[in-house]
Structures are given as structure tokens and as C-alpha cells.
VEXMIMI-818509 format. One line per field, with one value per residue: residue in three letters; residue number from 1; z negated, x negated, y negated of N, C-alpha, C in turn. Coordinates in steps of 0.2 Angstrom, whole numbers. Each point is the difference from the previous one (the first is absolute). Layout:
BEGIN
residuo <- c(ALA / ...)
num <- c(NUM / ...)
nw <- c(Z / ...)
nu <- c(X / ...)
nv <- c(Y / ...)
caw <- c(Z / ...)
cau <- c(X / ...)
cav <- c(Y / ...)
cw <- c(Z / ...)
cu <- c(X / ...)
cv <- c(Y / ...)
# end
This chain:
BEGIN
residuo <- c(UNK / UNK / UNK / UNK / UNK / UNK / UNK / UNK / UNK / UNK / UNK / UNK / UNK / UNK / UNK / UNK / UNK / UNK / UNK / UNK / UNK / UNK / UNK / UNK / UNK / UNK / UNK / UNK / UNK / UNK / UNK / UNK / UNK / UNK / UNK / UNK / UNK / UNK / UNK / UNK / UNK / UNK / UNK / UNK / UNK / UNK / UNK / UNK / UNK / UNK / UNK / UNK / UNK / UNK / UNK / UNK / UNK / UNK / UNK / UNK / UNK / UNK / UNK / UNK / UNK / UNK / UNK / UNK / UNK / UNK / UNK / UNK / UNK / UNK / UNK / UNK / UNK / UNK / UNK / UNK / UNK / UNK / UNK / UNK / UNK / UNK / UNK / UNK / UNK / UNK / UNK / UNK / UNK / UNK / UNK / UNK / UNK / UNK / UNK / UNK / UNK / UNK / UNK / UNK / UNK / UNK / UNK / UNK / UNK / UNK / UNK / UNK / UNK / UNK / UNK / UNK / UNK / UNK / UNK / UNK / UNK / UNK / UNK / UNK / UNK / UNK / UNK / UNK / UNK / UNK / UNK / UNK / UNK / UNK / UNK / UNK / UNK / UNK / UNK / UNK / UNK / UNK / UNK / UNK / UNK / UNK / UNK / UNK / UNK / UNK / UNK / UNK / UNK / UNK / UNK / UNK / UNK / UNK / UNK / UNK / UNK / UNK / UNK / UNK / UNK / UNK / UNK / UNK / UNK / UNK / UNK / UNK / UNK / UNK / UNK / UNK / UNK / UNK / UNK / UNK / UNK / UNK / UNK / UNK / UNK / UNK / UNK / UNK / UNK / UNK / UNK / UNK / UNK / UNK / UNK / UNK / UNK / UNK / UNK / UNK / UNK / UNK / UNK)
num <- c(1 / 2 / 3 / 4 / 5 / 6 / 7 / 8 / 9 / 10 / 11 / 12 / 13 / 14 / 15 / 16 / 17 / 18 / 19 / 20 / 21 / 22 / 23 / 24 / 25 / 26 / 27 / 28 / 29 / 30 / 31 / 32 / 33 / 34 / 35 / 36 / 37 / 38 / 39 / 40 / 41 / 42 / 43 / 44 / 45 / 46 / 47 / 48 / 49 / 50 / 51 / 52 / 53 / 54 / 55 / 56 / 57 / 58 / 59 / 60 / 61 / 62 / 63 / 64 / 65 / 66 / 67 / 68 / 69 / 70 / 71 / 72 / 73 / 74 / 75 / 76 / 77 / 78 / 79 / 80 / 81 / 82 / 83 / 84 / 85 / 86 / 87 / 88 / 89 / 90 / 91 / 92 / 93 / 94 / 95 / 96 / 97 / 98 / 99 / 100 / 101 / 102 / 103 / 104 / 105 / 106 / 107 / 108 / 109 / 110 / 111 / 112 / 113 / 114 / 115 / 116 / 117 / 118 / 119 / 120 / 121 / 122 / 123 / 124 / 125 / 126 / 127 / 128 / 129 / 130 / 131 / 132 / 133 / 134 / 135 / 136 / 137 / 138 / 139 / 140 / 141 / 142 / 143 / 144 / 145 / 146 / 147 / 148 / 149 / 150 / 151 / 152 / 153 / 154 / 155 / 156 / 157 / 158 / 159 / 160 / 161 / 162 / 163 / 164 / 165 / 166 / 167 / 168 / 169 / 170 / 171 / 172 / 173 / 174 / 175 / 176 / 177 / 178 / 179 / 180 / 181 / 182 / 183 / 184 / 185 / 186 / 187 / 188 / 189 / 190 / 191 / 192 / 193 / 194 / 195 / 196 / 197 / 198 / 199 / 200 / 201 / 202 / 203)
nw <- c(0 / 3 / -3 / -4 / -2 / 0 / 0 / 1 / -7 / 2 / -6 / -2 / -7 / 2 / 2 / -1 / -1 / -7 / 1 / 4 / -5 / -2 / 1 / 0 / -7 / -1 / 1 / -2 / -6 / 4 / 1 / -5 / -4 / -4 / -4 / 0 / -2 / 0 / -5 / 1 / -6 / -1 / 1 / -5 / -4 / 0 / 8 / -2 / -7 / 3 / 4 / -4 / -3 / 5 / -3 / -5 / -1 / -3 / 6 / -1 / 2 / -4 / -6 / 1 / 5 / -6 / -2 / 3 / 2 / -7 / -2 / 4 / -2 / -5 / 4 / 2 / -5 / -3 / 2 / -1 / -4 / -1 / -1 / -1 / 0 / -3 / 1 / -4 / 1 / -3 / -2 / 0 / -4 / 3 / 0 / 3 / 6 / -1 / -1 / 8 / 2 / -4 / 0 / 7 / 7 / -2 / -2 / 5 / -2 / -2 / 6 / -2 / -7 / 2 / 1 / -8 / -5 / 3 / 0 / -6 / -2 / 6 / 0 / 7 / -4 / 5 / -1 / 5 / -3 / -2 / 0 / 1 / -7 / 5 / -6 / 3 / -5 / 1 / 5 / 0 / -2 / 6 / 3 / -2 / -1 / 7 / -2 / -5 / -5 / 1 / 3 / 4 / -1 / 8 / 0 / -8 / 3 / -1 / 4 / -4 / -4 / 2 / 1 / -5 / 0 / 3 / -3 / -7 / 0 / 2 / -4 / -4 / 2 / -3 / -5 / 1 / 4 / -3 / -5 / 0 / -1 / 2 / -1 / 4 / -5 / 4 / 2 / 4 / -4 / 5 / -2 / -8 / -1 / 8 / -3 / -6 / 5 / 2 / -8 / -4 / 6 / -4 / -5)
nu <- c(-4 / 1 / -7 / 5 / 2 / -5 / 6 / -3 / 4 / -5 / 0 / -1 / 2 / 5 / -4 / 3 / -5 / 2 / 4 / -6 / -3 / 6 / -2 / -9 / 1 / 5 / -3 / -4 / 6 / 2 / -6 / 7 / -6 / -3 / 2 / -9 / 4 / -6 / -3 / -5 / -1 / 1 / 5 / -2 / 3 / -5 / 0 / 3 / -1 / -5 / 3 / 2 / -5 / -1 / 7 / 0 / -5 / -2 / -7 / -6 / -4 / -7 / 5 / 3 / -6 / -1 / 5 / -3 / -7 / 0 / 2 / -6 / -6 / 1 / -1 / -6 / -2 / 1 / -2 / -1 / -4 / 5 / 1 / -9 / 2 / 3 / -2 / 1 / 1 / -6 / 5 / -6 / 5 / -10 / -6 / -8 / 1 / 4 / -5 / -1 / 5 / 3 / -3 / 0 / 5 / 5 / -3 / -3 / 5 / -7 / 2 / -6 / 4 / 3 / -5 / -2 / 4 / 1 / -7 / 1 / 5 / 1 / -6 / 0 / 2 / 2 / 2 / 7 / 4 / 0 / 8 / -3 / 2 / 0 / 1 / -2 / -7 / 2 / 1 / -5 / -2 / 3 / -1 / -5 / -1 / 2 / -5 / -7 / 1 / -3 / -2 / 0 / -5 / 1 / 3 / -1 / -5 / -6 / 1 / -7 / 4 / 7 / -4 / -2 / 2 / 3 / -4 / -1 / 5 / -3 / -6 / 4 / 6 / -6 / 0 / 6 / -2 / -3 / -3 / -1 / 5 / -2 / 3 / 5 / 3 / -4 / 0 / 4 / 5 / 4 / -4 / 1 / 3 / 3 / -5 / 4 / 6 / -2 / -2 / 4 / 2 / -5 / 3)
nv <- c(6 / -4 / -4 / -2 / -5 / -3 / -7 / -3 / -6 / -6 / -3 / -7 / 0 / 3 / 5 / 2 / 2 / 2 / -6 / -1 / 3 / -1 / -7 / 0 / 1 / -3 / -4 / 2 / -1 / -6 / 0 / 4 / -6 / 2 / -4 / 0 / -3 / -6 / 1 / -4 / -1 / 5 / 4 / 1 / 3 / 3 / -2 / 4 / 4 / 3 / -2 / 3 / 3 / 2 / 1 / 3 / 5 / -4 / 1 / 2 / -5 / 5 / -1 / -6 / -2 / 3 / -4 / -3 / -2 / 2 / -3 / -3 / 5 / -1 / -7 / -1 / 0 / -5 / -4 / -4 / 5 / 3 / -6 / 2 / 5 / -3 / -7 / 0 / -5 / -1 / -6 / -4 / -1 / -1 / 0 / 5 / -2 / -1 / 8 / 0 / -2 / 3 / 5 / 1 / -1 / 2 / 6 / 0 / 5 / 0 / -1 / -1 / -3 / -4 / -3 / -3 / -3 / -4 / -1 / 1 / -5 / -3 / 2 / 4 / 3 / 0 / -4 / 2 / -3 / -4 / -5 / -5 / 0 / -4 / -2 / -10 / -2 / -6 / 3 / 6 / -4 / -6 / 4 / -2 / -4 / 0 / 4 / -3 / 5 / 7 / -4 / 5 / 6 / 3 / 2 / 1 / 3 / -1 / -8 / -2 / 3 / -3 / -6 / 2 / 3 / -5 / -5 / 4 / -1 / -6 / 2 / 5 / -4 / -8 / 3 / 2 / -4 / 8 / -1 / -8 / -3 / -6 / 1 / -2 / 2 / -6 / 2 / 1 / 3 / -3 / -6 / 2 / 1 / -3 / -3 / 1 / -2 / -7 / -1 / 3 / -2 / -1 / 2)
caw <- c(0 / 1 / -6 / -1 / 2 / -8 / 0 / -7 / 5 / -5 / -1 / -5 / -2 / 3 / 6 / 0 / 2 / -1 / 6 / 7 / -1 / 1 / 8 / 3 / -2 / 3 / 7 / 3 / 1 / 5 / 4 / 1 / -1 / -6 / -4 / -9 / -4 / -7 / -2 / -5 / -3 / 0 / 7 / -5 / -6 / -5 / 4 / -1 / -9 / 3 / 4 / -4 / -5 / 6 / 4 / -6 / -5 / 0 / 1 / 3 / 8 / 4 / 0 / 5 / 4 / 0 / 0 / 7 / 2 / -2 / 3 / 7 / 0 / -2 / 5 / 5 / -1 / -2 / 6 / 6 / 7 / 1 / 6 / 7 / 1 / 3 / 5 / -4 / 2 / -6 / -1 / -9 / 0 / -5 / -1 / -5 / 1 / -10 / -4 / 0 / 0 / -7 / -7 / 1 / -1 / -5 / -7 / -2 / -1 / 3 / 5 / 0 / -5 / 4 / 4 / -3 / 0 / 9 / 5 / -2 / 0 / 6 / 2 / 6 / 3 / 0 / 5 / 7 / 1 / -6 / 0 / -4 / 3 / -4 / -1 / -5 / -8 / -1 / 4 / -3 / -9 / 0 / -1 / -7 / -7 / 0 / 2 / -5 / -6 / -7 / 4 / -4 / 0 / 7 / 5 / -1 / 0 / 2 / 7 / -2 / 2 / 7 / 4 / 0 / 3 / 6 / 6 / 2 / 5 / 7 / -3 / 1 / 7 / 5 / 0 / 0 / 6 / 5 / -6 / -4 / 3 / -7 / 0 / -2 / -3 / -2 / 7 / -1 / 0 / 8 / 5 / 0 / 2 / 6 / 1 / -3 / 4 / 6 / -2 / -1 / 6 / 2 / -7)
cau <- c(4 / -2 / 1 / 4 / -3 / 2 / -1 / 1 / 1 / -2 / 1 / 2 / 8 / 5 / -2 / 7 / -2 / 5 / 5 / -2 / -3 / 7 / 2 / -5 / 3 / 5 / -2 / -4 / 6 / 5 / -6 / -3 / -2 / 0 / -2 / 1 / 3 / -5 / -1 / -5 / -3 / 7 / 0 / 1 / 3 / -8 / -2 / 7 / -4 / -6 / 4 / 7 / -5 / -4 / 3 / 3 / -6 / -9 / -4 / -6 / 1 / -2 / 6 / 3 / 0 / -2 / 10 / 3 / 0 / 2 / 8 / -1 / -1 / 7 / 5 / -4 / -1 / 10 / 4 / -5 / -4 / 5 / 4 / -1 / -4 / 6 / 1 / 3 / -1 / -1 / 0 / 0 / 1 / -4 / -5 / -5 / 0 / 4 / -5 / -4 / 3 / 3 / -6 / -8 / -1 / 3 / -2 / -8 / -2 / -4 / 2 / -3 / 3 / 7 / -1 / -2 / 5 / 4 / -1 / 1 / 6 / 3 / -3 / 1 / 9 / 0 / 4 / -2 / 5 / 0 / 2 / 0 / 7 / -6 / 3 / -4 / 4 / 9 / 5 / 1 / 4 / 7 / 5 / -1 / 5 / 7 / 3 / 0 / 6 / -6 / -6 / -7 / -5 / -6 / 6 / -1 / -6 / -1 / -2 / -7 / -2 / 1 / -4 / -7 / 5 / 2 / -9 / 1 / 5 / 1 / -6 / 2 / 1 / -6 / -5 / 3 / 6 / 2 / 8 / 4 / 3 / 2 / 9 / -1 / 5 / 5 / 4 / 8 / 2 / 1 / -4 / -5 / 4 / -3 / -7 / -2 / 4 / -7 / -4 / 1 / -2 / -8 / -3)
cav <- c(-6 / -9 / -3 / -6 / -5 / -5 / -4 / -4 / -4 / -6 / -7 / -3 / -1 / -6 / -1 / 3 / 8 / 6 / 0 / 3 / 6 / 1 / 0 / 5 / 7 / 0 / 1 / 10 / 4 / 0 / 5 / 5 / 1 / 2 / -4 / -1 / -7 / 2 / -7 / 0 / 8 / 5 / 6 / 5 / -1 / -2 / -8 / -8 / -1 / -5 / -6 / -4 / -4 / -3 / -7 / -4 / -1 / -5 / 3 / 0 / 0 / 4 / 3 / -3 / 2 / 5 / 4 / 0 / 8 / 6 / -2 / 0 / 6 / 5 / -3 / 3 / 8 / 1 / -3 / -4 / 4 / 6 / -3 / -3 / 8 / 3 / -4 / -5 / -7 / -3 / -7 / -3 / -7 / -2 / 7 / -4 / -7 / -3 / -1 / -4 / -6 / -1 / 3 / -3 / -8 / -5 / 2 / 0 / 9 / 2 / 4 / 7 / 5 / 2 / 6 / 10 / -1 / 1 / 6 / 3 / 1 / 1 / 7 / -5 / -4 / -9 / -2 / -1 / -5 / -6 / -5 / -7 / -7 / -8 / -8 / -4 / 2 / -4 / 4 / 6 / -3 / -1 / 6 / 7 / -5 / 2 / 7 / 3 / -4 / 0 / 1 / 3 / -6 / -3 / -4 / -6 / -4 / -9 / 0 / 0 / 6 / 4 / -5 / 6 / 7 / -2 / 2 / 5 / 6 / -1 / 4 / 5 / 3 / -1 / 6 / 6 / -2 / 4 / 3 / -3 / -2 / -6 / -4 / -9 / -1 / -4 / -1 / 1 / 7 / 4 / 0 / 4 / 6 / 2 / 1 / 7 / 5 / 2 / 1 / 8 / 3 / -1 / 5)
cw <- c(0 / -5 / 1 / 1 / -8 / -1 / -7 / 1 / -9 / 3 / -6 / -2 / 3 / 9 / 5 / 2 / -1 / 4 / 5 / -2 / -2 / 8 / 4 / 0 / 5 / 9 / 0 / -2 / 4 / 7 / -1 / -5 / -8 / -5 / -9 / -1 / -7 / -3 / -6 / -5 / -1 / 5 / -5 / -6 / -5 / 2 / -2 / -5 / 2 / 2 / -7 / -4 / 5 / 2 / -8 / -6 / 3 / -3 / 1 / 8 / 3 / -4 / 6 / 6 / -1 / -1 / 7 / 1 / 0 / 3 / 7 / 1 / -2 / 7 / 5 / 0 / 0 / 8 / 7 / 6 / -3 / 6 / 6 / 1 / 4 / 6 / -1 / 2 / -9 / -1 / -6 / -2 / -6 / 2 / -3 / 3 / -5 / -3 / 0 / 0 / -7 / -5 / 4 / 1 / -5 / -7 / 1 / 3 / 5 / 10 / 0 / -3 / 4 / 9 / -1 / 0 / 6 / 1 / -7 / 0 / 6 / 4 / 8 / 0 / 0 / 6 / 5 / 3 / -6 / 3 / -7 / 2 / -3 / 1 / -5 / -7 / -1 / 2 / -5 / -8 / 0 / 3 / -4 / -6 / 3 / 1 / -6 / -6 / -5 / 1 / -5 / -4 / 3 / 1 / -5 / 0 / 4 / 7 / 4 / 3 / 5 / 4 / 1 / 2 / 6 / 5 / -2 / 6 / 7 / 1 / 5 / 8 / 6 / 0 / 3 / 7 / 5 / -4 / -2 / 6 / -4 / 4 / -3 / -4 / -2 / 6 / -2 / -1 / 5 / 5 / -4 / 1 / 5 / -1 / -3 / 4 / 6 / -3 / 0 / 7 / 0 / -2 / 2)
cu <- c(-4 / 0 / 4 / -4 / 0 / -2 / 0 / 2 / -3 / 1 / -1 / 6 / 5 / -2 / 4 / -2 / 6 / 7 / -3 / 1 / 7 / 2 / 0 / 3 / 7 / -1 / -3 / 3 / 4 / -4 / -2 / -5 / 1 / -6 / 0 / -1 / -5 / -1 / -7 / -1 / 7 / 1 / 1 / 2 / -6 / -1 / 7 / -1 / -4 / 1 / 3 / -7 / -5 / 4 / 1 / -6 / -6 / -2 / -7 / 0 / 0 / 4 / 3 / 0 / -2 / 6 / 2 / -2 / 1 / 10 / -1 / 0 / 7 / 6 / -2 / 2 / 10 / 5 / -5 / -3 / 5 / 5 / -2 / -4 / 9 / 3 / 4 / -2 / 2 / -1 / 0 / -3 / -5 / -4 / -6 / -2 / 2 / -4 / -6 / 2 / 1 / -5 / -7 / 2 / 5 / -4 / -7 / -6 / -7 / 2 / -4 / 1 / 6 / -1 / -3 / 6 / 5 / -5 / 1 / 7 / 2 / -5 / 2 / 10 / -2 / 8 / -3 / 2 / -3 / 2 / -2 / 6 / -5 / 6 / -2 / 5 / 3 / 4 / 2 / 2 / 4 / 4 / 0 / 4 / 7 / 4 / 0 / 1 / -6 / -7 / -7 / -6 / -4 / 7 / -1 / -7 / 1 / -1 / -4 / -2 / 5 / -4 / -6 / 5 / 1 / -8 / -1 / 2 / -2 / -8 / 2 / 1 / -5 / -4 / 3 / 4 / 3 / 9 / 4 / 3 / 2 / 8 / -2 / 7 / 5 / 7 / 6 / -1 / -1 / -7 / -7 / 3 / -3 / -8 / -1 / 1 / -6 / -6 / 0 / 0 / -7 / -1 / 1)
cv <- c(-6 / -2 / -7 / -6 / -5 / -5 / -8 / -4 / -5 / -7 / -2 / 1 / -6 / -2 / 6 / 7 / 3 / -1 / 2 / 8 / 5 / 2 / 5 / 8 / 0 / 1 / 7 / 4 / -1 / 2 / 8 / 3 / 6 / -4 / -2 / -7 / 2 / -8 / -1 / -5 / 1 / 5 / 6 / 0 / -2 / -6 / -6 / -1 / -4 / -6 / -3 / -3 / -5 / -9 / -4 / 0 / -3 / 6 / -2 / 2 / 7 / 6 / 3 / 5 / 9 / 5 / -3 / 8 / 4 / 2 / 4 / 6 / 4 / -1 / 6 / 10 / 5 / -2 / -1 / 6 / 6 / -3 / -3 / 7 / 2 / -2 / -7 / -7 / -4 / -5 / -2 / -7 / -1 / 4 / -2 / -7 / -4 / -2 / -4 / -9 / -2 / -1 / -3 / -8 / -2 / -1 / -2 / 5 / 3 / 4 / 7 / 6 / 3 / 5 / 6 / 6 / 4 / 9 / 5 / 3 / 2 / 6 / -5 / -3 / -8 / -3 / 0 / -8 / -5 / -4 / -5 / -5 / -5 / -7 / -1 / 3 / -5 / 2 / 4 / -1 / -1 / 5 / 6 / -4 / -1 / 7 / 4 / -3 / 1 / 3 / 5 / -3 / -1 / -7 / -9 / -5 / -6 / 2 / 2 / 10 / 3 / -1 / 6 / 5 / 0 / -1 / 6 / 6 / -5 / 0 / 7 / 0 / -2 / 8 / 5 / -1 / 6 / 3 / -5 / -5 / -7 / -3 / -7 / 0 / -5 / 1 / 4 / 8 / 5 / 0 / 3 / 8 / 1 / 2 / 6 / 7 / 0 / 4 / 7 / 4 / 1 / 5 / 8)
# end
């Protein structure tokens, strides 16, 4: 059997990645496709624990990024490669890019550590696919504060640091231009829709 396909989808908070990433699902089902709906950290009963301390307790940075992982591996090992061995087309809203966006450029967090990290956890799974949603961080606060009523604790940092997040991941897509794909976010629902729908014929 044909190994599946597996895609991710990052942003900054309030840059509307998870509406697209809804979408997206929606669409490769209406193509027939068979499709796992994941999300990071989380995708696993151990990884949403993980997730639930991950978005609500202060932590040591290298905490931090070290229960992402771990969440990741359990993601990995439980969901992720069982449903891309079966043929499965896997979309996930976050992956280790996050890691590097968040904990290396939001947090500070040494890149080297985090590529240890990466080759340890993920062994070669790597997306085929990385969609970046990028919009300036005003943009993306002012919809994030209308959408959300009680903001975690990435969701209430300062400007200051989406600002590191955001050159982070557009970092990310200059090095990586064969996998990632940067979406201009700001632009209307429909017309990112379309490019998603030119984009996934490639894949």
C-alpha cells in the first residue's frame, strides 16, 4: 500500500491556520480521500494532559520545549505513522516547526538543542506539505481577541514575542522552500481556499 501523505499546517495565533485546516480536512474528504484530523501538542490522550499543562502552567523554557516533544513522539508513534503506513492523508494543525517558531524564536531556546531533539523524536517522518499562514502580528491579535474569550498562556503574550515567532516561521519557509508553502493570510476565506485546492494537486 501507498504511504499517505502528511501535512501541517503553522502560524502565529490568530493567523487563521485552524479555519483553513478544518477546511482542508473537509475538502480530502469530499475528494475521496481517507483522513486523520490531528492537532499539536495534543493527538493523543497522554498529548491533550500534556497540552492542557503546556497552555496553562509557567514553566522553564527547556521544560517547555521538552513536553512538546515528548507529546510529539507519543503523537507520532500512536497516530501519525499508523495512518500514513496505511495510506491515510494526515493533517495537523502544528507540528515540530511550532517548536522551532515558539520555544526557539519566541522563547530564545538554543536552535541546536531543538534540532537534537527533532532528529531524535521524529527518526525521518517529516511533512511532506508545511503550509505557513503569515499575517502581520496586529492583524493576527486583533482577531485572536475577538474570537477568543480566555486566552491561553502562548495566546496572551506580548507583541514583542509574536513578532519573534512570526521571523521565526518566515526563517523556516526561506530554508525549507521545497516543503513549506508561506499563505499570505490576510486575504479573504475563498481565495485562500482556492490556493490550497492548487496547492494539494502538487503533493
Amino acid at each position: 500500500m501507498a504511504r499517505g501523505r502528511f501535512i501541517s499546517f503553522e502560524g502565529i495565533d490568530g493567523a487563521g491556520k485552524s479555519t483553513q485546516h478544518a477546511w482542508l480536512v473537509n475538502y480530502l474528504k469530499a475528494q475521496g480521500r481517507q483522513v486523520v484530523a490531528t492537532r499539536e501538542p495534543g493527538g493523543t490522550p497522554l498529548g491533550e494532559k500534556l497540552r492542557a499543562l503546556l497552555l496553562s502552567d509557567a514553566m522553564h523554557i527547556e521544560t517547555e520545549a521538552l513536553l512538546m516533544f515528548a507529546a510529539r513522539r507519543e503523537h507520532l508513534v500512536q497516530v501519525i505513522e499508523p495512518a500514513l503506513a496505511r495510506g491515510d492523508w494526515v493533517v495537523c494543525d502544528r507540528f515540530v516547526d511550532a517548536s522551532f517558531a515558539y520555544q526557539g524564536g519566541g522563547r530564545g531556546l538554543d536552535w541546536n538543542k531543538l534540532e537534537t531533539l527533532a532528529a531524535w523524536v521524529l527518526g525521518s517522518t517529516r511533512p511532506d506539505l508545511t503550509l505557513i499562514f503569515d499575517a502581520p502580528v496586529a492583524i493576527a491579535q486583533e482577531r485572536l481577541h475577538a474570537a477568543t474569550a480566555k486566552p491561553d498562556r502562548f495566546e496572551r503574550e506580548k507583541a514583542e514575542f509574536f513578532e519573534r515567532v512570526r521571523a521565526a516561521y518566515l526563517r523556516i519557509a526561506h530554508e525549507n522552500p521545497q516543503r513549506v508553502r508561506l499563505i499570505d493570510a490576510t486575504r479573504s476565506r475563498d481565495v485562500i481556499n482556492k490556493e490550497l485546492e492548487q496547492i494539494i494537486t502538487t503533493i
